[in-house]
Legacy VTK file of the C-alpha trace (Angstrom):
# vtk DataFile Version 3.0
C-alpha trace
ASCII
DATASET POLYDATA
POINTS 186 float
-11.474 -14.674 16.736
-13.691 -11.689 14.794
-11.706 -11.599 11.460
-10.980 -15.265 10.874
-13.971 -15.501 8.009
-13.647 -14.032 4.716
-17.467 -12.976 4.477
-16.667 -10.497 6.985
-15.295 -7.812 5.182
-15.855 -6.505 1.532
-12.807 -5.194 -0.878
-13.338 -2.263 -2.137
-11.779 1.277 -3.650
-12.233 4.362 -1.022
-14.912 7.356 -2.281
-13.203 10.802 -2.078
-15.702 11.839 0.737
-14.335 9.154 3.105
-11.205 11.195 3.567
-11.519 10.857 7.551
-11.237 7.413 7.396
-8.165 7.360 5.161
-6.416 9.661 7.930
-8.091 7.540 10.554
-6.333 4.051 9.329
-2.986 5.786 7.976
-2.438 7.375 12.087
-3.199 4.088 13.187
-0.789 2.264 10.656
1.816 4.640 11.495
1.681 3.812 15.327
2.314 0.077 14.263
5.038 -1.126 16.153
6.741 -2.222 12.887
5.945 1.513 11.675
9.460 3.051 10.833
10.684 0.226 8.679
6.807 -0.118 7.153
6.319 3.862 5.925
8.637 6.725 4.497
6.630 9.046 7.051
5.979 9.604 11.155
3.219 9.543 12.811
4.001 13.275 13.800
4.147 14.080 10.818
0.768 12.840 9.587
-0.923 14.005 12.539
-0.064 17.281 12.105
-1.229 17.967 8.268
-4.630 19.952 7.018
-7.532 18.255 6.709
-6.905 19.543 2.675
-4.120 17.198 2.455
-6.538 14.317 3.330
-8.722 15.255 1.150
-6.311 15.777 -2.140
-4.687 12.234 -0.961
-8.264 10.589 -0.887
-9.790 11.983 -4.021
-6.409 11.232 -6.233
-6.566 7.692 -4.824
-10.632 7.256 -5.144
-12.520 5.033 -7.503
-12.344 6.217 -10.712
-8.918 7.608 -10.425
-6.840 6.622 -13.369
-2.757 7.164 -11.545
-3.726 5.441 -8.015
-6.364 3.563 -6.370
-6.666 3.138 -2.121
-8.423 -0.306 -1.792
-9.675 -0.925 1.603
-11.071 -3.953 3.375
-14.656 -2.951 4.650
-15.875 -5.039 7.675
-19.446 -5.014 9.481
-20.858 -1.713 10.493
-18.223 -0.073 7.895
-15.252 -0.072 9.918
-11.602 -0.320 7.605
-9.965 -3.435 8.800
-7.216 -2.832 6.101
-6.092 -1.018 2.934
-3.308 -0.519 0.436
-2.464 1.864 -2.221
-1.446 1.412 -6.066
0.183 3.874 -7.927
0.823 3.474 -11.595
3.677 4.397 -12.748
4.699 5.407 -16.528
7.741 4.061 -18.456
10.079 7.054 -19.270
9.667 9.116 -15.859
11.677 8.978 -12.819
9.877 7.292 -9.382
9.989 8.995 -5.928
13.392 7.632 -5.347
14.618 9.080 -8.562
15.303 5.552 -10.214
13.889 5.631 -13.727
10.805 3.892 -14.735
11.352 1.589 -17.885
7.706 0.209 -18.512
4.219 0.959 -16.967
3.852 -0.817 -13.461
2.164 -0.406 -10.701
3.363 -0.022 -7.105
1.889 -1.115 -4.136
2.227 1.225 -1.035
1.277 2.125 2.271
-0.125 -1.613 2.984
-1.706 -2.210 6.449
-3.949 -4.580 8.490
-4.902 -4.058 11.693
-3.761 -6.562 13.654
-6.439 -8.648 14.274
-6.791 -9.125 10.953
-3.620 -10.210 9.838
-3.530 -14.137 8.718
-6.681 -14.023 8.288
-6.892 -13.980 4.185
-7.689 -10.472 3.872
-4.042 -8.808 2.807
-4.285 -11.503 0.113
-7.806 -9.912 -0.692
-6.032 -6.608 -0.583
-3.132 -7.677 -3.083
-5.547 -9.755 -5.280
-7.364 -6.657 -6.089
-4.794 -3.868 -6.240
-2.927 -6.591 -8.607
-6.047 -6.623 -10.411
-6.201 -3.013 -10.490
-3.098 -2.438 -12.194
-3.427 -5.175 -14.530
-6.736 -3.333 -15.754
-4.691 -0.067 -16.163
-2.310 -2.033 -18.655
0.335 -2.450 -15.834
3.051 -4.482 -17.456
4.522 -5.561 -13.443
3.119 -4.707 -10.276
6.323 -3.480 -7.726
6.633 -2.779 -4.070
9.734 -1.462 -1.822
10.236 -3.277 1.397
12.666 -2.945 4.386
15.148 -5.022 3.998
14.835 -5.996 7.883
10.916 -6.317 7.150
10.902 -9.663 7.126
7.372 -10.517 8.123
6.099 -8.402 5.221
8.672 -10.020 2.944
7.557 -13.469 3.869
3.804 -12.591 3.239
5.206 -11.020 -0.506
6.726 -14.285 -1.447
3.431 -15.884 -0.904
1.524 -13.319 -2.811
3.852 -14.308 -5.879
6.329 -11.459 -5.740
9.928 -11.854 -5.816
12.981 -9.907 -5.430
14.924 -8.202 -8.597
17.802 -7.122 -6.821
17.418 -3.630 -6.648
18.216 -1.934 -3.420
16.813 1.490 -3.043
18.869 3.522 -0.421
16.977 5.743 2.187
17.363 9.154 2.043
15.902 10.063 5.494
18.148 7.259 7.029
21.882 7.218 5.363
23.488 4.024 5.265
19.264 2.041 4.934
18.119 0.745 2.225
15.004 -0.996 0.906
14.002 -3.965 -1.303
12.413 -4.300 -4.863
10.145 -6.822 -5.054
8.211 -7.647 -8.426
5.182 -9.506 -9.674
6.011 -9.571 -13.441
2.287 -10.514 -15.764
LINES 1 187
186 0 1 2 3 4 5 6 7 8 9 10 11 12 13 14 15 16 17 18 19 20 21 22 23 24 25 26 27 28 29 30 31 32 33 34 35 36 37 38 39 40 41 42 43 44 45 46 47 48 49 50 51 52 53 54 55 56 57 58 59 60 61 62 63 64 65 66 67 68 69 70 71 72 73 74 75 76 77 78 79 80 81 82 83 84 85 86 87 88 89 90 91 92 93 94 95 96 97 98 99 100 101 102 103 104 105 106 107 108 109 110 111 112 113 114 115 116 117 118 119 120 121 122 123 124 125 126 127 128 129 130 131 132 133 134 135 136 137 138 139 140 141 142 143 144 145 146 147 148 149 150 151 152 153 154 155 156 157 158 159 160 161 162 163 164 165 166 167 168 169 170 171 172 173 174 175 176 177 178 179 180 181 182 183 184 185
């Protein structure tokens, strides 16, 4: 199977030029069949945004950013095989789901691997370096939210050395859902 040897792909952060491909891989992750309990958004909704969204989202996110980084898995001939996204996240503010923030963290989103990829080492490459990321940025933990009915991505979290801390974060776009905390503390 292509995707079974580490070699094959190189970890890396995304360039704000290479907008495209961060639209390219996000419409694909978001027509995952695992999609609605993987990502706050639709693939409808993606679809249908500017190309100036893509570009704000890519250059915020690009190397050299200081309050996110999109890492992505670079195989042969430069297609993405897989990315995530760390946000930092500073102690005394409020997060998107209006919990506050107590210290500096980072928090992994928006983590996908096409599927032919998957088991094959590279989310691990993924998480190693967005971990790595943060730590450089003076992240004191590393967080992620997961579905609570997620439990694939769960699983592969436990592995990566996160654990849960017993926070449940309610959905607002789906009353009565909620999500997972799940922390890597340093």
């Amino acid at each position: 199977m292509t995707g079974s040897v580490p070699g094959d792909y190189v970890i890396r952060s995304i360039r704000a030029d290479e907008w495209p491909a961060v639209r390219e891989l996000r419409l694909r992750a978001l027509r995952d069949p695992v999609a609605h309990l993987a990502y706050l958004e639709t693939y409808d909704d993606a679809v249908a945004r500017p190309d100036s969204f893509w570009k704000e989202r890519a250059a915020g996110a690009s190397e050299g950013a200081t309050g996110a980084q999109q890492i992505v898995a670079e195989g042969p001939r430069g297609s993405w095989l897989g990315t995530l996204t760390v946000l930092m996240e500073e102690a005394g503010t409020t997060d998107w789901a209006g919990f506050a923030v107590e210290r500096r963290q980072g928090h992994v989103v928006g983590v996908f691997v096409r599927p032919e990829w998957r088991g094959s080492g590279l989310t691990r490459a993924l998480f190693d370096a967005g971990v790595q990321w943060a730590w450089g940025r003076g992240a004191e933990r590393v967080r992620l939210i997961v579905h609570k009915d997620n439990g694939r991505a769960q699983g592969f979290y436990r592995k990566a050395g996160f654990v849960p801390s017993g926070v449940s974060v309610p959905l607002a776009a789906k009353p009565g859902e909620s999500e997972l905390e799940f922390v890597l503390e340093r």
